[in-house]
mmCIF entry with sequence, helices, sheets and N, C-alpha, C, O atoms, coordinates in Angstrom:
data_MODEL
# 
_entry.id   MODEL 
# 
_entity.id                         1 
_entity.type                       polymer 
_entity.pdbx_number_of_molecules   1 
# 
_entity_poly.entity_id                      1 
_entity_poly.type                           'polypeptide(L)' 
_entity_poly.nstd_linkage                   no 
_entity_poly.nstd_monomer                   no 
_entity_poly.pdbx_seq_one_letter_code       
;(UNK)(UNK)(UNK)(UNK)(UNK)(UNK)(UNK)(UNK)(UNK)(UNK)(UNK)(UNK)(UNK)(UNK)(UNK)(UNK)
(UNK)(UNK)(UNK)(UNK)(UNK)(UNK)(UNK)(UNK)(UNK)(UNK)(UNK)(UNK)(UNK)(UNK)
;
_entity_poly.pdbx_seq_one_letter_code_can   XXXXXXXXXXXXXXXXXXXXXXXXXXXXXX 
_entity_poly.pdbx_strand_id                 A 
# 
loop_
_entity_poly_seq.entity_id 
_entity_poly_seq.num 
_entity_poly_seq.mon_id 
_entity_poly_seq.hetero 
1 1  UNK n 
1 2  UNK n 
1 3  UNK n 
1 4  UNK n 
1 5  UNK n 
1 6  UNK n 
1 7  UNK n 
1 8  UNK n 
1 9  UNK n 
1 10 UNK n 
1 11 UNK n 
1 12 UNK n 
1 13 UNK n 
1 14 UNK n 
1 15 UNK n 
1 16 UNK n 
1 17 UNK n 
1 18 UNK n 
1 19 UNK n 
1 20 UNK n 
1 21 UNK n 
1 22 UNK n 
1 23 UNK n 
1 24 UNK n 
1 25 UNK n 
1 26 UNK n 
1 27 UNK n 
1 28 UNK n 
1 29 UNK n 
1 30 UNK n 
# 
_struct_asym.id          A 
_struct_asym.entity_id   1 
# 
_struct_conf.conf_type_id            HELX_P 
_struct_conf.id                      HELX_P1 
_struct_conf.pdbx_PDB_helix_id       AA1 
_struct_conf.beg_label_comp_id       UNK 
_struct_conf.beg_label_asym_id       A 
_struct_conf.beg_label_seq_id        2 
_struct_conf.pdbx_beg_PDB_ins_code   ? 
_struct_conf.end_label_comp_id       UNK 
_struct_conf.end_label_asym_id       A 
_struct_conf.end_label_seq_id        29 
_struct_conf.pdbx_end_PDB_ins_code   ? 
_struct_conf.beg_auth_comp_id        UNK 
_struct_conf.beg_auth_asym_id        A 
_struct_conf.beg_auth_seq_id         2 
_struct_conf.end_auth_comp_id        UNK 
_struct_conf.end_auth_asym_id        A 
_struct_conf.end_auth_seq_id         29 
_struct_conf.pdbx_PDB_helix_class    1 
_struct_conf.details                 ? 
_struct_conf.pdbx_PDB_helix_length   28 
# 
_struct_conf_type.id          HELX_P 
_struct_conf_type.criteria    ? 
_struct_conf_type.reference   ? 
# 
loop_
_atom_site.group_PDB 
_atom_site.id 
_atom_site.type_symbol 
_atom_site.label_atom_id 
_atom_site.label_alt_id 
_atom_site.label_comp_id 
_atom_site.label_asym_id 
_atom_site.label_entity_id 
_atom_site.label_seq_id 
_atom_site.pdbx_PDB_ins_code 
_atom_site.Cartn_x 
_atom_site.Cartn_y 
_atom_site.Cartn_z 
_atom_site.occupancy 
_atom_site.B_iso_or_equiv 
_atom_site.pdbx_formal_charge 
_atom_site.auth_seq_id 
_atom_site.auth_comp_id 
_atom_site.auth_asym_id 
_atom_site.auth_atom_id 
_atom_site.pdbx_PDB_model_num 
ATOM 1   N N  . UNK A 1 1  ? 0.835 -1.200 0.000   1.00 0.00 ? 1  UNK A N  1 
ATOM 2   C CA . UNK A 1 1  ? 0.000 0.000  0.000   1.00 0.00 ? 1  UNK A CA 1 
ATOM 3   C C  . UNK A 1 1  ? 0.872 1.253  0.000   1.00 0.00 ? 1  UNK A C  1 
ATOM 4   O O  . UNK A 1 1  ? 0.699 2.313  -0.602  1.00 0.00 ? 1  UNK A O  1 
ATOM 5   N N  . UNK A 1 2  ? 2.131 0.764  1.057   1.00 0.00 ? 2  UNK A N  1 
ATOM 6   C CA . UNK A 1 2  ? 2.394 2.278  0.754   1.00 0.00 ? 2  UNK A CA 1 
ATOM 7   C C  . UNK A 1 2  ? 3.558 2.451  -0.320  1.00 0.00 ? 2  UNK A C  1 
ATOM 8   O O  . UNK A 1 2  ? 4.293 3.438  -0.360  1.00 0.00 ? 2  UNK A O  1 
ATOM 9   N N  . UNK A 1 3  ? 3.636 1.268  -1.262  1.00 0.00 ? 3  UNK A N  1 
ATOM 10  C CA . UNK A 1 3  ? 4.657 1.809  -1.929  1.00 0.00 ? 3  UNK A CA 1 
ATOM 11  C C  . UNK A 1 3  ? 3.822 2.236  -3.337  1.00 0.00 ? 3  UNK A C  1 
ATOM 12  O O  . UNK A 1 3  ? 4.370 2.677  -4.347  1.00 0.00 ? 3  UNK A O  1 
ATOM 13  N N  . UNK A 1 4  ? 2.367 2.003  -3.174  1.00 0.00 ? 4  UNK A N  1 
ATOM 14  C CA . UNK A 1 4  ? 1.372 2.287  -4.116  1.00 0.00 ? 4  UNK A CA 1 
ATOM 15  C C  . UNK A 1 4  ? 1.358 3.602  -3.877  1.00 0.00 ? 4  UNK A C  1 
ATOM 16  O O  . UNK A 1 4  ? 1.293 4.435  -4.781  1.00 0.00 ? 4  UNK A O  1 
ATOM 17  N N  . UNK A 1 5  ? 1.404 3.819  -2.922  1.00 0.00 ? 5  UNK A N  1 
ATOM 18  C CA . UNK A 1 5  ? 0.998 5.457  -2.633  1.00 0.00 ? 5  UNK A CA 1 
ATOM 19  C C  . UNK A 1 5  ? 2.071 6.084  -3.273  1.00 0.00 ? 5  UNK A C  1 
ATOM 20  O O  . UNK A 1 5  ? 1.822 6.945  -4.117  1.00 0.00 ? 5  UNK A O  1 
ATOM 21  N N  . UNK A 1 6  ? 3.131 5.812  -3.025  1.00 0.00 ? 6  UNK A N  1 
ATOM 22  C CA . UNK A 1 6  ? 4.592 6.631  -3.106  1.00 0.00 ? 6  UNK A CA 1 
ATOM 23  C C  . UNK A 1 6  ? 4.775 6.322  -5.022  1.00 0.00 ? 6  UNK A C  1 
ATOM 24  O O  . UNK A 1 6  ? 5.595 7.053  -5.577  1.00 0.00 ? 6  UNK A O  1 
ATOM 25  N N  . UNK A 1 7  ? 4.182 5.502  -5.723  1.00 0.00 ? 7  UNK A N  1 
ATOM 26  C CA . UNK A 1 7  ? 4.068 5.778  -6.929  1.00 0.00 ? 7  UNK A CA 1 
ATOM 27  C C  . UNK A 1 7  ? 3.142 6.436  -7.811  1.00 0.00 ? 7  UNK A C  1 
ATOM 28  O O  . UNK A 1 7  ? 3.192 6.791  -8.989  1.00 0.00 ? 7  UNK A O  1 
ATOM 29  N N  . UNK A 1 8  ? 2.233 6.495  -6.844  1.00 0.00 ? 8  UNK A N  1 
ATOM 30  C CA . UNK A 1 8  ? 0.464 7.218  -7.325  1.00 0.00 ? 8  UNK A CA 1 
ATOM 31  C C  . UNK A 1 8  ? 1.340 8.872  -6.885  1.00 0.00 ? 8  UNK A C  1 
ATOM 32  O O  . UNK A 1 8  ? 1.242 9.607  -7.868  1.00 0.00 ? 8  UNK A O  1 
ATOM 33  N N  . UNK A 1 9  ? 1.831 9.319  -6.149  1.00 0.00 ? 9  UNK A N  1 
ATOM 34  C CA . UNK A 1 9  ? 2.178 10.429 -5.769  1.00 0.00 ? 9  UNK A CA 1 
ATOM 35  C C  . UNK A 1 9  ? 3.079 11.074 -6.596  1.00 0.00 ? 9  UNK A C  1 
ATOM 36  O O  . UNK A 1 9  ? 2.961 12.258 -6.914  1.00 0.00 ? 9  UNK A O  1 
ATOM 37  N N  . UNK A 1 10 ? 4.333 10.056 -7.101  1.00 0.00 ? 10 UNK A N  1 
ATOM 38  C CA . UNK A 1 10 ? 5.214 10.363 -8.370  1.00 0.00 ? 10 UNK A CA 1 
ATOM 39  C C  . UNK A 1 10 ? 5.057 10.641 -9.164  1.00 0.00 ? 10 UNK A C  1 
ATOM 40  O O  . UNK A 1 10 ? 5.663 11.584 -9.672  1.00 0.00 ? 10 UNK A O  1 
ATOM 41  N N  . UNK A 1 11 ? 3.786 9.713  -9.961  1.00 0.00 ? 11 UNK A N  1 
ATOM 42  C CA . UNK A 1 11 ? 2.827 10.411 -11.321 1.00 0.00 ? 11 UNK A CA 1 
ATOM 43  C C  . UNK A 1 11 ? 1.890 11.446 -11.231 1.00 0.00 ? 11 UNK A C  1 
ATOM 44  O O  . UNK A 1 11 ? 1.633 12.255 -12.123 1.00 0.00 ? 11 UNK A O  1 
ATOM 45  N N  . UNK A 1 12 ? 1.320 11.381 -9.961  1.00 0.00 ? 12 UNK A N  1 
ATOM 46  C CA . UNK A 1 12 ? 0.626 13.185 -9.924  1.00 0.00 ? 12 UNK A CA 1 
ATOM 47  C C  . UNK A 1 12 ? 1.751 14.016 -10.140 1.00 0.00 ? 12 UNK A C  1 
ATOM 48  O O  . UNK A 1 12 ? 1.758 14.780 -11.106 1.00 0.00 ? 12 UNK A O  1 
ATOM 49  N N  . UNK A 1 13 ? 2.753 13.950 -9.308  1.00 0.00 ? 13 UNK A N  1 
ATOM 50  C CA . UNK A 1 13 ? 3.941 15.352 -9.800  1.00 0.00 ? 13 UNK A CA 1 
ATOM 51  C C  . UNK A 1 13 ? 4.728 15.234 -11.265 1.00 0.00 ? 13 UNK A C  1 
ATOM 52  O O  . UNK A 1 13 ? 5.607 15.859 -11.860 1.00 0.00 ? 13 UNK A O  1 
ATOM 53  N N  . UNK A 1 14 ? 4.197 14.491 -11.410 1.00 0.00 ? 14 UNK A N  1 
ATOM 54  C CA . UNK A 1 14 ? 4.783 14.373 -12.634 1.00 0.00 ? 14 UNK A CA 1 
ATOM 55  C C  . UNK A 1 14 ? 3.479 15.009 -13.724 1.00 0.00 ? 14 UNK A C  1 
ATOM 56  O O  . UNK A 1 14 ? 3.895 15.983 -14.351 1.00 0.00 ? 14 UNK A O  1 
ATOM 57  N N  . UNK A 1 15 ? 2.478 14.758 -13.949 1.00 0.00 ? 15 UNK A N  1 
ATOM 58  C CA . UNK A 1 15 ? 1.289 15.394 -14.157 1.00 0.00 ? 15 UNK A CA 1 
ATOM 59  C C  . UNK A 1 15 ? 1.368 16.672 -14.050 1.00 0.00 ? 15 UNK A C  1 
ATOM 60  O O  . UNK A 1 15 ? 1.134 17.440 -14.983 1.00 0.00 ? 15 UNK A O  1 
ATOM 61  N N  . UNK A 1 16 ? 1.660 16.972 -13.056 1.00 0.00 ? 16 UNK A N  1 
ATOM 62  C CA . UNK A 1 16 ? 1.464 18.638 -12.352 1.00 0.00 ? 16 UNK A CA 1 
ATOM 63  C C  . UNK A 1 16 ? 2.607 19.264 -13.371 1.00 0.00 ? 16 UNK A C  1 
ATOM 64  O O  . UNK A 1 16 ? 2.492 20.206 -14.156 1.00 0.00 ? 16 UNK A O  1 
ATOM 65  N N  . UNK A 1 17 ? 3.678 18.475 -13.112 1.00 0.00 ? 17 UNK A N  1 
ATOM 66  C CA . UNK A 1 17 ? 4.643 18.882 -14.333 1.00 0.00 ? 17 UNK A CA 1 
ATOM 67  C C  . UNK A 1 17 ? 4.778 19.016 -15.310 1.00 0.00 ? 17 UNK A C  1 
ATOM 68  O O  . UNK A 1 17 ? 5.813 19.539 -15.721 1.00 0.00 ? 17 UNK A O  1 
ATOM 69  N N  . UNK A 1 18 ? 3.816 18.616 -16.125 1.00 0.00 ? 18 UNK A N  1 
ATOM 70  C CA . UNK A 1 18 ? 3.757 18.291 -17.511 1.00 0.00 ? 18 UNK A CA 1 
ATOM 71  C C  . UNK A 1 18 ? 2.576 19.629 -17.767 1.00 0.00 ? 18 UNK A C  1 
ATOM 72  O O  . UNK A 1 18 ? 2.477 20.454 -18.675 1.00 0.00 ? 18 UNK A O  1 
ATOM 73  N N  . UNK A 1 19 ? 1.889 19.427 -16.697 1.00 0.00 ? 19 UNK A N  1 
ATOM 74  C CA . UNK A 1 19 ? 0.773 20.512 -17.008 1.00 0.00 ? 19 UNK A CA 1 
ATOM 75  C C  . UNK A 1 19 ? 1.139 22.054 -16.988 1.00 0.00 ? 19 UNK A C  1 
ATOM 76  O O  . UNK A 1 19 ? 0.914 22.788 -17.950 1.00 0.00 ? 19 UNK A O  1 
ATOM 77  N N  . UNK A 1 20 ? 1.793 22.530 -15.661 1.00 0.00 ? 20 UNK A N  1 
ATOM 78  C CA . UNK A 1 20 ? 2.685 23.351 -15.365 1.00 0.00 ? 20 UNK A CA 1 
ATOM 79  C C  . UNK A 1 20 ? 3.409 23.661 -16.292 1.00 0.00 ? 20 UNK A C  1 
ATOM 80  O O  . UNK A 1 20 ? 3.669 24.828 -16.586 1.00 0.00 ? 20 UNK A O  1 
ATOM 81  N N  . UNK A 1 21 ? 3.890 22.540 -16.953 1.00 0.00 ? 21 UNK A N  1 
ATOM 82  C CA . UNK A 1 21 ? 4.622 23.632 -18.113 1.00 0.00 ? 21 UNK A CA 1 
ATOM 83  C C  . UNK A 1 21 ? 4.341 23.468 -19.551 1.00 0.00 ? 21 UNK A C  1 
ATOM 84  O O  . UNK A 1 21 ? 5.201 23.717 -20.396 1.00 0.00 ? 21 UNK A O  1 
ATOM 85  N N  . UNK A 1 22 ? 2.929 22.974 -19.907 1.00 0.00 ? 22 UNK A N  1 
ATOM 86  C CA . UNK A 1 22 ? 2.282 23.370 -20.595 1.00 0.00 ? 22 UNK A CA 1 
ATOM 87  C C  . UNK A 1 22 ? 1.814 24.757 -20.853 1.00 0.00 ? 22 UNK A C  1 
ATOM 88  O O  . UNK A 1 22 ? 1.794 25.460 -21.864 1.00 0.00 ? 22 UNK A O  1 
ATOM 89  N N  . UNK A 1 23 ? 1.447 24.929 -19.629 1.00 0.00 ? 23 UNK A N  1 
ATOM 90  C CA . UNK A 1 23 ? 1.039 26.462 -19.016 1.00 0.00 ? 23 UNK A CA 1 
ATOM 91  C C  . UNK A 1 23 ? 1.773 27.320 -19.598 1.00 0.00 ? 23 UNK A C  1 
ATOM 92  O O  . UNK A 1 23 ? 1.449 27.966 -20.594 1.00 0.00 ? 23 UNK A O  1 
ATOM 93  N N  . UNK A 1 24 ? 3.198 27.403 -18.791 1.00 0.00 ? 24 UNK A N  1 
ATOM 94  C CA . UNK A 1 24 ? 4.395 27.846 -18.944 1.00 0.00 ? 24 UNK A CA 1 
ATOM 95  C C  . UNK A 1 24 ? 5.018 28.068 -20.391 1.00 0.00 ? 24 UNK A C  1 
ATOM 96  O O  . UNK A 1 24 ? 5.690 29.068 -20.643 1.00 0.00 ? 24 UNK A O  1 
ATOM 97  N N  . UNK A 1 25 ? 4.786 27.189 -21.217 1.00 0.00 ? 25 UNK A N  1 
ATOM 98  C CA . UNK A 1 25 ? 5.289 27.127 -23.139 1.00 0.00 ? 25 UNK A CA 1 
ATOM 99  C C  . UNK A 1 25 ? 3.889 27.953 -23.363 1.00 0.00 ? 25 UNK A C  1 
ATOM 100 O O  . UNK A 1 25 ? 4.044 28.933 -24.092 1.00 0.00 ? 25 UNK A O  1 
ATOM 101 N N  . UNK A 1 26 ? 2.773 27.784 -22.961 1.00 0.00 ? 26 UNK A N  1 
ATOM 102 C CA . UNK A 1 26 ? 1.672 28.652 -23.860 1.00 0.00 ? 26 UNK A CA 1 
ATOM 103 C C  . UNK A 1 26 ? 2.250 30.210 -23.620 1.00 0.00 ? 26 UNK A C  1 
ATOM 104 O O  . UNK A 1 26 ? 2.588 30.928 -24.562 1.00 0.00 ? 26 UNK A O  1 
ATOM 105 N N  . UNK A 1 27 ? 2.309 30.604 -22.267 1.00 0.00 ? 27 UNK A N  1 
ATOM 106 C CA . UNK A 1 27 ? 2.341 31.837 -21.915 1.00 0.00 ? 27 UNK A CA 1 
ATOM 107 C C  . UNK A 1 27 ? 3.692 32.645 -22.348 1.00 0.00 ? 27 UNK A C  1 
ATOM 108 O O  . UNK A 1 27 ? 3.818 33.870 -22.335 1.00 0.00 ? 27 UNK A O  1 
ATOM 109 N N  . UNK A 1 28 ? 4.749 31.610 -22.764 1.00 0.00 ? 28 UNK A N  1 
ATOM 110 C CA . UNK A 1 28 ? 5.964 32.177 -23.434 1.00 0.00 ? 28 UNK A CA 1 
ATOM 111 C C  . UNK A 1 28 ? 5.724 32.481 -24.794 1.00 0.00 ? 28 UNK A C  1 
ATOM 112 O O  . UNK A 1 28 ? 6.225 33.466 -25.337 1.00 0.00 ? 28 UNK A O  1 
ATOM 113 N N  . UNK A 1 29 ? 4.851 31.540 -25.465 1.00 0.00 ? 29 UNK A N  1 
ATOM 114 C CA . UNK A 1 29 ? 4.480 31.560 -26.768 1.00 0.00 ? 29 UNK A CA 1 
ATOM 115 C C  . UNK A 1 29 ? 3.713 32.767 -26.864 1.00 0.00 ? 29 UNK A C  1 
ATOM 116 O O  . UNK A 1 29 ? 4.300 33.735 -27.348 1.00 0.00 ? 29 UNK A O  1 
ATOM 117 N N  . UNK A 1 30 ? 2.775 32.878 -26.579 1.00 0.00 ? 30 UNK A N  1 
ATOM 118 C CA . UNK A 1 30 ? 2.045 34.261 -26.622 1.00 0.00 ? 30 UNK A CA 1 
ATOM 119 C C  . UNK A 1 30 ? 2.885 35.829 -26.443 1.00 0.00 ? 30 UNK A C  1 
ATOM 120 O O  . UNK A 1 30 ? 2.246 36.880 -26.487 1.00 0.00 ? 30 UNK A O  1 
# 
C-alpha cells in the first residue's frame, strides 16, 4: 500500500509537471 501510494504520488507530480509547463510554453508563446 504504501509503496502504491509513493508511486500514485510520483505520477501526480509528474502530471502537475507536464501541465505546469504546458502552461508555462503557452504563456511564453504568446
Amino acid at each position: 500500500m504504501a509503496n502504491f501510494k509513493k508511486i500514485r504520488i510520483s505520477h501526480f507530480m509528474q502530471y502537475i509537471e507536464l501541465l505546469t509547463g504546458g502552461i508555462y510554453e503557452r504563456t511564453t508563446t504568446h
